[in-house]
C-alpha positions, 0 to 999 in steps of 0.5 A: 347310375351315370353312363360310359362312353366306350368305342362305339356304344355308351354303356350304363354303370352302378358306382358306388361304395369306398374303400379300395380296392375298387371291385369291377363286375361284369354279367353274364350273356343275356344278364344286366347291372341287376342281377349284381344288386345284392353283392353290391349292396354288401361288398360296398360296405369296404370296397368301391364296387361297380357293375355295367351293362355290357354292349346290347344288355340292359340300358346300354346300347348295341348301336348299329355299327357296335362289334360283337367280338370278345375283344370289343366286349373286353375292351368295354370292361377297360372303358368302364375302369378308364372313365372311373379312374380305377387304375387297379381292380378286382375283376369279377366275371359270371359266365359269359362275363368271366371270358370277357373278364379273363380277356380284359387281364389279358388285354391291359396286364398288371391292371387287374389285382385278382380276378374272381371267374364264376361259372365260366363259360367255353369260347365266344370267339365272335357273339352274333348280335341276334344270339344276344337278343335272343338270350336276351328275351329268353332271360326276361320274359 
């Protein structure tokens, strides 16, 4: 595990695997790097693969002056990618995480080689930090 440094909040990440291209994925509302485990282990058997906690999930922080807008969250994704080096990627998002995915394309154009969007979720136009507690909590207890 190693730690990004985005705009306001630093972000935990799992990097691992070779082979390009690298595979970036981004987790559900209420998710964390976990729930990724099991397709890690198998697409990084060809691909360098990645998954973080998105801002206030899991390790990463919320921190006090974090924004809670999909751009914010989208903006992350592109964090992550930047710190890494991965110049072109796949794009994978789960629910909540495929509207920030789908964000991110749109945010830095010609990035993203394919995008993978599992279940995708309606509009989180601005995520209020207490939705996310409580998701959060519903998740792990």
């Amino acid at each position: 595990m190693t730690q990004v440094a985005a705009r306001d909040v630093v972000l935990e990440v799992d990097d691992g695997g070779q082979g390009a291209p690298p595979v970036l994925f981004v987790h559900s509302l209420g998710g964390r790097i976990g729930f990724w485990k099991p397709v890690l282990h198998h697409v990084r058997r060809r691909h360098r693969a990645v998954a973080y906690d998105q801002r206030g999930h899991g390790a990463s922080e919320s921190g006090p002056g974090a924004r809670w807008t999909i751009d914010a969250f989208a903006a992350d994704v592109l964090a992550v990618a930047d710190a890494l080096g991965l110049e072109r990627f796949v794009l994978v998002g789960h629910s909540f995480g495929a509207t920030v995915a789908m964000t991110a394309a749109a945010m830095s154009p010609g990035r993203v080689l394919k995008q993978v969007l599992l279940d995708p979720g309606g509009s989180f136009a601005d995520v209020a930090p207490a939705f996310v507690e409580m998701a959060h909590r519903i998740v792990w207890c």
